[in-house]
Structures are given as structure tokens and as C-alpha cells.
BAFI-684683 format. One record per residue (C-alpha): residue number from 0; x, y, z; residue in three letters. Coordinates in Angstrom, 1 decimal. Example, Ala and Ser with C-alpha at 12.3 -4.5 7.8 and 13.67 -1.06 7.14 Angstrom:
<0; <12.3; -4.5; 7.8>; ala>
<1; <13.7; -1.1; 7.1>; ser>
REM end
This chain:
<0; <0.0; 0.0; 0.0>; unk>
<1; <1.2; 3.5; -0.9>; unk>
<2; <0.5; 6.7; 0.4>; unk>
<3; <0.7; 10.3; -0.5>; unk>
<4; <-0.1; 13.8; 1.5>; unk>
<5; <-1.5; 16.0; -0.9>; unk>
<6; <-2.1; 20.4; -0.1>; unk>
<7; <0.1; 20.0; 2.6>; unk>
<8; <-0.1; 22.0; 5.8>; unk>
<9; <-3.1; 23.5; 5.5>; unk>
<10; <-5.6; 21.8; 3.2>; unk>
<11; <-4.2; 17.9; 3.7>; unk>
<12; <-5.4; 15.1; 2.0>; unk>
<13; <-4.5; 11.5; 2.6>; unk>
<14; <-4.3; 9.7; -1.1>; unk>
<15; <-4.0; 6.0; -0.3>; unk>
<16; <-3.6; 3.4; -3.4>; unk>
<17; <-4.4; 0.0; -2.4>; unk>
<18; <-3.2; -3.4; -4.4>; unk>
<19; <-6.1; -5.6; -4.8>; unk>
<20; <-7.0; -7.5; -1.7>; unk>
<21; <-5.4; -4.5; 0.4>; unk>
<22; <-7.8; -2.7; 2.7>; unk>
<23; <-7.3; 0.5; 4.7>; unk>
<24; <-9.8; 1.5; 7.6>; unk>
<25; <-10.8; 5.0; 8.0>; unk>
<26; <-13.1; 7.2; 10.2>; unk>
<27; <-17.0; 7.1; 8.8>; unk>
<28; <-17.4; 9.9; 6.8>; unk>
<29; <-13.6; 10.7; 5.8>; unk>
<30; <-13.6; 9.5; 2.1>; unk>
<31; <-13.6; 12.0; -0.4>; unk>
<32; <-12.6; 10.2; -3.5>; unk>
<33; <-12.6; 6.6; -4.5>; unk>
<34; <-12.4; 3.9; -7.3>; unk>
<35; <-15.3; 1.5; -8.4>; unk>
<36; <-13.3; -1.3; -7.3>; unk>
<37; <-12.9; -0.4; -3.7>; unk>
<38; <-15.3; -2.3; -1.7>; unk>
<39; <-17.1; -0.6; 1.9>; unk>
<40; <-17.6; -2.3; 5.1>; unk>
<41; <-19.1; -0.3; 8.1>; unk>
<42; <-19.0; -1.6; 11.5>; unk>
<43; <-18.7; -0.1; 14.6>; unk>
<44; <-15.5; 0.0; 17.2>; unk>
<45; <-16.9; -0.7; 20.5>; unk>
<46; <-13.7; -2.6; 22.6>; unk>
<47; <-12.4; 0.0; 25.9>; unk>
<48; <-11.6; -0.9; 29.2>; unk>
<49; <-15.2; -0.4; 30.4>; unk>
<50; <-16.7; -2.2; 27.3>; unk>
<51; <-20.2; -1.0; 26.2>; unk>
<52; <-20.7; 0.1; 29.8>; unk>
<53; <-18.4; 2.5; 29.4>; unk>
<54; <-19.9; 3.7; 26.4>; unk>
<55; <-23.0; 4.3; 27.6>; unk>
<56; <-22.0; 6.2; 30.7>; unk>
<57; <-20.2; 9.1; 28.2>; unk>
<58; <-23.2; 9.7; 26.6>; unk>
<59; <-23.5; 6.7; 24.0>; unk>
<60; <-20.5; 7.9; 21.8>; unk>
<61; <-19.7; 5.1; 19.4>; unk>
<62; <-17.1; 5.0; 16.8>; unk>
<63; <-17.6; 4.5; 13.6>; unk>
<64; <-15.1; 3.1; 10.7>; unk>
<65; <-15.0; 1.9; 6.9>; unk>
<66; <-13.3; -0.9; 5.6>; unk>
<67; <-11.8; 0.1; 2.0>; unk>
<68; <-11.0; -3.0; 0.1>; unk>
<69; <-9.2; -3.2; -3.4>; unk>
<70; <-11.4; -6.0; -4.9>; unk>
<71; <-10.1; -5.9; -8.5>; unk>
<72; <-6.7; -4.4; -9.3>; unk>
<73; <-5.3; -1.6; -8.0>; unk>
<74; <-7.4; 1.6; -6.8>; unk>
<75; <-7.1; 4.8; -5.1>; unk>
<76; <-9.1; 6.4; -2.4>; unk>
<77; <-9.1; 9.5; -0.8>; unk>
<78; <-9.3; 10.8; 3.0>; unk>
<79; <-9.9; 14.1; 5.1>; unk>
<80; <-10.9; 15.8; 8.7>; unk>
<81; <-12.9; 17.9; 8.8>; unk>
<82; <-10.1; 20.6; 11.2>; unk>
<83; <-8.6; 22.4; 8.5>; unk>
<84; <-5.0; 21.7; 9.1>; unk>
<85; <-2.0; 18.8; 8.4>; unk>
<86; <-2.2; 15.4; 8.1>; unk>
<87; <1.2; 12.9; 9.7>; unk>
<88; <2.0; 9.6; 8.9>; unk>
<89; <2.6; 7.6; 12.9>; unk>
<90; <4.1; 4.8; 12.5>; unk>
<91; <2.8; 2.0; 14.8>; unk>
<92; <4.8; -1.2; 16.1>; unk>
<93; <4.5; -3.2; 19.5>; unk>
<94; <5.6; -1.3; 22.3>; unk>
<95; <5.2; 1.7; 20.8>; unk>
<96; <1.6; 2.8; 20.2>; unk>
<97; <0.0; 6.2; 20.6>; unk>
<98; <-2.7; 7.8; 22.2>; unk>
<99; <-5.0; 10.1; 20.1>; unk>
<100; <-7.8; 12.3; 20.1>; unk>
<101; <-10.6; 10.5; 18.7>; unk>
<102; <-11.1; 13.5; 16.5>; unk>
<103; <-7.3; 13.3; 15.4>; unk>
<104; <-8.0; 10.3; 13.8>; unk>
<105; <-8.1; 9.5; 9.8>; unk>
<106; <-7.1; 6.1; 8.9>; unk>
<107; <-5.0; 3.3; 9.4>; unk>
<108; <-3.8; 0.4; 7.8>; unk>
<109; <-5.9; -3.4; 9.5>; unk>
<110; <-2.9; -4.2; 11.8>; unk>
<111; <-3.4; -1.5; 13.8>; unk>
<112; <-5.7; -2.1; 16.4>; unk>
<113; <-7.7; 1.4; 17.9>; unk>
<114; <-9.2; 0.8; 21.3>; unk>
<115; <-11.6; 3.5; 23.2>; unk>
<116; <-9.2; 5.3; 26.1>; unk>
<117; <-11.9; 6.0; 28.5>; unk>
<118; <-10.0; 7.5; 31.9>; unk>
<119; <-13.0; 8.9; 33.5>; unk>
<120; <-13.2; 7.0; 36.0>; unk>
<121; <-9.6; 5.9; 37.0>; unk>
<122; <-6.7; 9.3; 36.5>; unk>
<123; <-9.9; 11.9; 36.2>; unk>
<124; <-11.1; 13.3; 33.3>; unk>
<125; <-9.4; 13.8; 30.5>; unk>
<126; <-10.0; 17.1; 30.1>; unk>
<127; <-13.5; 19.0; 28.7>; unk>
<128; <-14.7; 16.5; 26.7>; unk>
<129; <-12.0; 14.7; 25.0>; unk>
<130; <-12.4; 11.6; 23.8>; unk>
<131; <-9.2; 9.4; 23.4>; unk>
<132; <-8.6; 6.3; 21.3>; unk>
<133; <-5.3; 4.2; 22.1>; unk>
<134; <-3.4; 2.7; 18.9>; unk>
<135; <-1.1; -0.5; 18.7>; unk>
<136; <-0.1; -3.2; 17.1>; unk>
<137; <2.0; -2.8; 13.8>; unk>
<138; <1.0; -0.5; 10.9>; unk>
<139; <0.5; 3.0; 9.9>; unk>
<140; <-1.8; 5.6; 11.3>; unk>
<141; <-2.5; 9.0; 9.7>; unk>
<142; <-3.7; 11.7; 11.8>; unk>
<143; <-5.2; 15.6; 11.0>; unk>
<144; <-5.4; 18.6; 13.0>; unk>
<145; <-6.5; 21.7; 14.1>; unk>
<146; <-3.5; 23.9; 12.3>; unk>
<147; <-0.2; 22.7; 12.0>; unk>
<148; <1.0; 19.8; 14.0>; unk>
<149; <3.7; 20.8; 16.5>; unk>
<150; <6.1; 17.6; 17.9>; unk>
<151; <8.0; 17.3; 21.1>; unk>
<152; <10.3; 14.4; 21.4>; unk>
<153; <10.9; 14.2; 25.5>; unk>
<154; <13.2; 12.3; 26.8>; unk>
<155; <12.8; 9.8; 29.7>; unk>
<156; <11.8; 12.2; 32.9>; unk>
<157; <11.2; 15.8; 30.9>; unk>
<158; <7.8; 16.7; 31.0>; unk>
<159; <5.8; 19.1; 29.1>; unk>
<160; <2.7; 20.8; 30.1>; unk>
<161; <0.2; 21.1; 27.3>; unk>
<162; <-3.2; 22.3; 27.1>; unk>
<163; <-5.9; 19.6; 26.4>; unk>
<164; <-7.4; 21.4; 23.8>; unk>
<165; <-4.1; 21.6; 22.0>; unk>
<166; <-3.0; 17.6; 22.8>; unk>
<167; <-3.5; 15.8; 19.6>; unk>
<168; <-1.5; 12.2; 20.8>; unk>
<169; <1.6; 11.0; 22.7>; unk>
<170; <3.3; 7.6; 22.4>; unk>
<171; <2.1; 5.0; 25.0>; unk>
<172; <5.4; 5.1; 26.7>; unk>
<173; <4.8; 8.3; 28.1>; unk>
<174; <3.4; 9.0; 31.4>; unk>
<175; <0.9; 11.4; 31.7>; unk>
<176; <-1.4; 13.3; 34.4>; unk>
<177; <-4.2; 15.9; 34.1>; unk>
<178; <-4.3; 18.6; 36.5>; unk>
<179; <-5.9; 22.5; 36.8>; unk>
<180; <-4.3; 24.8; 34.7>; unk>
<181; <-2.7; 26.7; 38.7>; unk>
<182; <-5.1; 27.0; 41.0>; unk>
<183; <-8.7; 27.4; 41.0>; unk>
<184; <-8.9; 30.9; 40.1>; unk>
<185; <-6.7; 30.4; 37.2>; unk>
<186; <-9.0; 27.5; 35.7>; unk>
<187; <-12.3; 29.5; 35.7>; unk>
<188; <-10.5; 32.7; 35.0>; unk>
<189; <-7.2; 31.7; 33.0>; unk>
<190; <-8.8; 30.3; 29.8>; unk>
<191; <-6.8; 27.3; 29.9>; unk>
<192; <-9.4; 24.8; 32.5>; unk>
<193; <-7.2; 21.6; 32.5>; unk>
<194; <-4.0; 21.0; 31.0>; unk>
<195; <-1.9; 17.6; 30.8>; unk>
<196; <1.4; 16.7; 32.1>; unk>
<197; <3.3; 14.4; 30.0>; unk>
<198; <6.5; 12.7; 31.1>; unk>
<199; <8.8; 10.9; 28.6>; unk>
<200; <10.2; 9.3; 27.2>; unk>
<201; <8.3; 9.6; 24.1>; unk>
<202; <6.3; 12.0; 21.5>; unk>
<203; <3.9; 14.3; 22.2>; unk>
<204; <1.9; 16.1; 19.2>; unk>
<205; <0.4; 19.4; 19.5>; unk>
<206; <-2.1; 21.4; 17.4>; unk>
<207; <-1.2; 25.0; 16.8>; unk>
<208; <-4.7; 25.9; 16.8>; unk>
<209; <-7.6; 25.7; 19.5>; unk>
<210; <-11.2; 24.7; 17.9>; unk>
<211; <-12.8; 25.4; 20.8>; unk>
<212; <-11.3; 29.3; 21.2>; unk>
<213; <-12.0; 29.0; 17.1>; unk>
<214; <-15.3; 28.7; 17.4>; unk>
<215; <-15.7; 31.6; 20.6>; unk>
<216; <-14.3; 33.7; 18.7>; unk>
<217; <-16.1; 32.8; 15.7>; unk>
<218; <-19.7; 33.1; 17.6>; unk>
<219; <-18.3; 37.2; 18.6>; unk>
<220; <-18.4; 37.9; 15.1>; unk>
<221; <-22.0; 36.0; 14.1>; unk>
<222; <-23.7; 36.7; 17.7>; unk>
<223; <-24.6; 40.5; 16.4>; unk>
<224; <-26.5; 39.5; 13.4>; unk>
<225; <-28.1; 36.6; 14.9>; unk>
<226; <-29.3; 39.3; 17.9>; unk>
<227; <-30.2; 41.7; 15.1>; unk>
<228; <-32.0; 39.4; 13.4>; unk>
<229; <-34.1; 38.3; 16.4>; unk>
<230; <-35.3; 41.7; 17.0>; unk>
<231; <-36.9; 42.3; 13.2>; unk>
REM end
């Protein structure tokens, strides 16, 4: 299987061309592009260390995947996110997996197996709403993000601080904790609520942008005319 990163950073797509009997799995509703000859599998990735139980108690969130298979010859597909921002290539082998926003995700070739990271219940939450997927076995990953992707290689005992909303993924042989961003005041008052410490060694992958201070300060701009427009 061969891939390619097309409109790199900013507008990245994943091109994947698959010889027959070659499948890649991808988040549901990535594909932008494909050949005839690909054939689609849904199903739905349920395993995490609470099991359905687990789902339910986060509100039901479920996730989704396609199974792209080459049936007849060589074909092509393409992938996206929906963050407009870069796409990177993780390579995945055992012992060294990642962890990874669920949103992060793309695709990934079948010997990578994604689990749901649920920590609600055992280091605290992970942080406003973040929902985690852990990645091993052997194979490629492809993740996109919110801006340009921003790595730090630690090594073992250097830690980095980094807000949750900015953590994209960090390899499983990392230690991590999530904590206040200072003290109370400076979590309701700060604009940063909860932030992660990660200890190495290992990689930790940042977004340069925040979707969630993307989106307040989108709603400053459109809040006016949707207030104007009330009052006619």
C-alpha cells in the first residue's frame, strides 16, 4: 500500500492506493474520492476498558469506521478531517503505540488495532470532553489537526505541560497526568481549564490551533446578526 499527502499543511489530504486485496480502515465519513473497485464495510469499534458500559455512561459515543477493500486491481481512495490543518504519517509497532484524540483520527492500515481510552473513571477526566482512542499493534496511522501539527520528542523524565485542547496524541510510553491549569482561580478565570502533564520518554503532538477558542471567537463575530435578526 502507498500513500501520499497531498495540499500540505493546511488543506491535507490522505491519497491511499491500495493493491487488490489491500484494505485500509478509516473514520466514517472521511472519504472524499474513491475507485469503483474499492469495496465498503461499516462496522462499529466498540472494545475499551469499560466495554459498552463504558460507552454508555459518556453519553453513548460510538465509533464509527470503513473498511476500504481493493477488490479488482489496484485503486485509489481518498481521505480528510474535517479541522482544517496537516495530516502525519505515525508509524505504529509493539511497544510503541500512541494515544490520540478520537477527532485526530483518519485512517489506518488493518494491523493497527484502535481501542476507546476511556480515563473517566480511574486518573480523572481527561479534560473538557476529549475523547481518546489508544493505537497498537503494527502498521500505519495517519492523523489531522486543528492547524499545523507541532512535535516534542521528551526524553525519559522531561515533562511538558500542554493544554488539552491543544494535545493531539503522545506515544504509550509516556506517562501522563491531568491537573488544573494553577489554582482554582486560574481555571475558571485563565482560559486554559485543564491541561496535561506528559512525562517521557516519548512524543507528544500538539495542534497550533484551539477549535474550541476558534469557534468563541467565531460566535463574537456571528452573535450581532443573529441578535439583530431576532429583534426584526
Amino acid at each position: 500500500m502507498k500513500f501520499e499527502v497531498k495540499y500540505k499543511p493546511s488543506y491535507a489530504m490522505l491519497v491511499a492506493t491500495l493493491d487488490q486485496g489491500e484494505t485500509i480502515m478509516a473514520e466514517s465519513g472521511a472519504m472524499t474520492y474513491m475507485d469503483p473497485t474499492i469495496e465498503v464495510h461499516t462496522r462499529k469499534r466498540e472494545k475499551s476498558l469499560l466495554g459498552t458500559l463504558g460507552l454508555s455512561l459518556i453519553g453513548g459515543q460510538s465509533f464509527w469506521v470503513n473498511d476500504y477493500t481493493a477488490t479488482n486491481g489496484p485503486a485509489e481512495a481518498g481521505f480528510v478531517a474535517a479541522p482544517v490543518g496537516d495530516i502525519k504519517q505515525l508509524d505504529i509497532a509493539p511497544g510503541s503505540g500512541y494515544v490520540i484524540q478520537k477527532s485526530a483520527y483518519i485512517a489506518s492500515t488493518q494491523g493497527v488495532d484502535l481501542d476507546i481510552k476511556w480515563e473517566g473513571f480511574t486518573k480523572g477526566l481527561f479534560g473538557q470532553g476529549l475523547f481518546m482512542l489508544k493505537a497498537t499493534g503494527s502498521g500505519q496511522m495517519f492523523i489531522n489537526t486543528f492547524g499545523a501539527i507541532d512535535t516534542h520528542s521528551l526524553q525519559p523524565g522531561q515533562t511538558l505541560i500542554v493544554d488539552n485542547f491543544h494535545l493531539v496524541g503522545f506515544s504509550e510510553s509516556c506517562s501522563y497526568k491531568v491537573t488544573r491549569f494553577g489554582g482554582l482561580k486560574e481555571t475558571l478565570l485563565g482560559g486554559e481549564g485543564l491541561v496535561t502533564q506528559i512525562t517521557g520518554p516519548g512524543d507528544v503532538h500538539i495542534q497550533t490551533k484551539n477549535l474550541q477558542e476558534f469557534t468563541e471567537w467565531l460566535w463574537t463575530l456571528l452573535e450581532p446578526k443573529v441578535r439583530n435578526s431576532r429583534a426584526r
